[in-house]
C-alpha positions as CSV (number, residue, x, y, z in Angstrom):
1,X,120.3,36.0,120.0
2,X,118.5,38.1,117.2
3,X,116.5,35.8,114.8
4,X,116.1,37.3,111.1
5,X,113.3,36.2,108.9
6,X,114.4,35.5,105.4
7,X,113.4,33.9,102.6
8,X,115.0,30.8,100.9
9,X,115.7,32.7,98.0
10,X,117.7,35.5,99.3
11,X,119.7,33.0,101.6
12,X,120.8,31.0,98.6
13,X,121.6,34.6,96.7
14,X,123.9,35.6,99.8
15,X,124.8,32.2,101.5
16,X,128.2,32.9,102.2
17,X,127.2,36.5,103.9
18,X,124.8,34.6,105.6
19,X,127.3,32.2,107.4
20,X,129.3,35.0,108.4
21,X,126.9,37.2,109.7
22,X,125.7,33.9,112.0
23,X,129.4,33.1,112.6
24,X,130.9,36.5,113.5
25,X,127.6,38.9,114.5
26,X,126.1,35.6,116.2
27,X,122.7,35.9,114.7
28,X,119.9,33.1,113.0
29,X,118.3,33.3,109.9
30,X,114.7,31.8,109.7
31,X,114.4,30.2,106.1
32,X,110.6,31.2,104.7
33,X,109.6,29.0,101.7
34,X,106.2,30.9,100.4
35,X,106.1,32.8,103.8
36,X,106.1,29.8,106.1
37,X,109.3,28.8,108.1
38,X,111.0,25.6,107.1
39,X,114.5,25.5,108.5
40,X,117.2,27.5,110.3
41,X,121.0,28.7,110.1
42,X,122.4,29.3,113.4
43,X,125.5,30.0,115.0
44,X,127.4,26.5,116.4
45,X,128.3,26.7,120.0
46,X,130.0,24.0,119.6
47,X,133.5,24.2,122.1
48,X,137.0,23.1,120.1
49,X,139.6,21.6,121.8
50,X,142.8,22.2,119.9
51,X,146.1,20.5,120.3
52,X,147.4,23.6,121.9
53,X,144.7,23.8,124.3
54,X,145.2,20.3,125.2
55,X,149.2,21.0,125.6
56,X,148.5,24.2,127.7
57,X,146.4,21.8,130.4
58,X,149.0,18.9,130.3
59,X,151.8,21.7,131.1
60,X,149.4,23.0,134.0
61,X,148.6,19.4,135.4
62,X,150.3,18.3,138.4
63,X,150.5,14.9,138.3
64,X,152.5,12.6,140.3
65,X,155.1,10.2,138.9
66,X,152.5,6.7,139.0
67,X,150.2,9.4,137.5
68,X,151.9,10.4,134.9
69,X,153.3,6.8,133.7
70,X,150.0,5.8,134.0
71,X,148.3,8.6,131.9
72,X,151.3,7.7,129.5
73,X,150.3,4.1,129.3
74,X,146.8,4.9,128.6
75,X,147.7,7.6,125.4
76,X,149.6,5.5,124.0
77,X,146.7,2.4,124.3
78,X,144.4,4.8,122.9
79,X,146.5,5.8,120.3
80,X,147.2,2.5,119.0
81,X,143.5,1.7,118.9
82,X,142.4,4.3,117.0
83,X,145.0,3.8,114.2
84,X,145.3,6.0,110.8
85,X,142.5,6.4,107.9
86,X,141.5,3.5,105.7
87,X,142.0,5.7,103.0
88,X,144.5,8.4,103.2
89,X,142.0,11.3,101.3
90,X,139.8,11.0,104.0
């Protein structure tokens, strides 16, 4: 991955072009503050699991009756726990 020197100032002039360019052209920016490097924006490689991903598997699985009752069961536990926002903004 291609590491660009800026400086502070120029990344808060152009921080929006900045987060695309490390979003889309996968590249870091190293922040200078008087010529020294204090921080870095890089691309996340953080994976997403969507809903539709997690639908497309479930469709795929083969899973036997018990199984599926079972997996059933345990969504449904695990849904329960989680529950809802406190606050509904958040």
């Amino acid at each position: 991955m291609k590491k660009l020197r800026v400086s502070v100032t120029d990344v808060a002039r152009n921080f929006a072009g900045c987060v695309n360019r490390a979003r889309y052209q996968n590249l870091s920016f190293v922040l200078l503050k008087n010529g020294a490097p204090v921080a870095e924006l890089t691309p996340s490689t953080e994976k997403v699991c969507r809903g539709s991903d997690l639908a497309a598997s479930i469709a795929k699985a083969r899973l036997s009756d018990q199984e599926a009752k079972t997996w059933r069961r345990e969504l449904q536990a695990a849904r329960a726990a989680m529950g809802g926002p406190k606050d509904k903004w958040q």
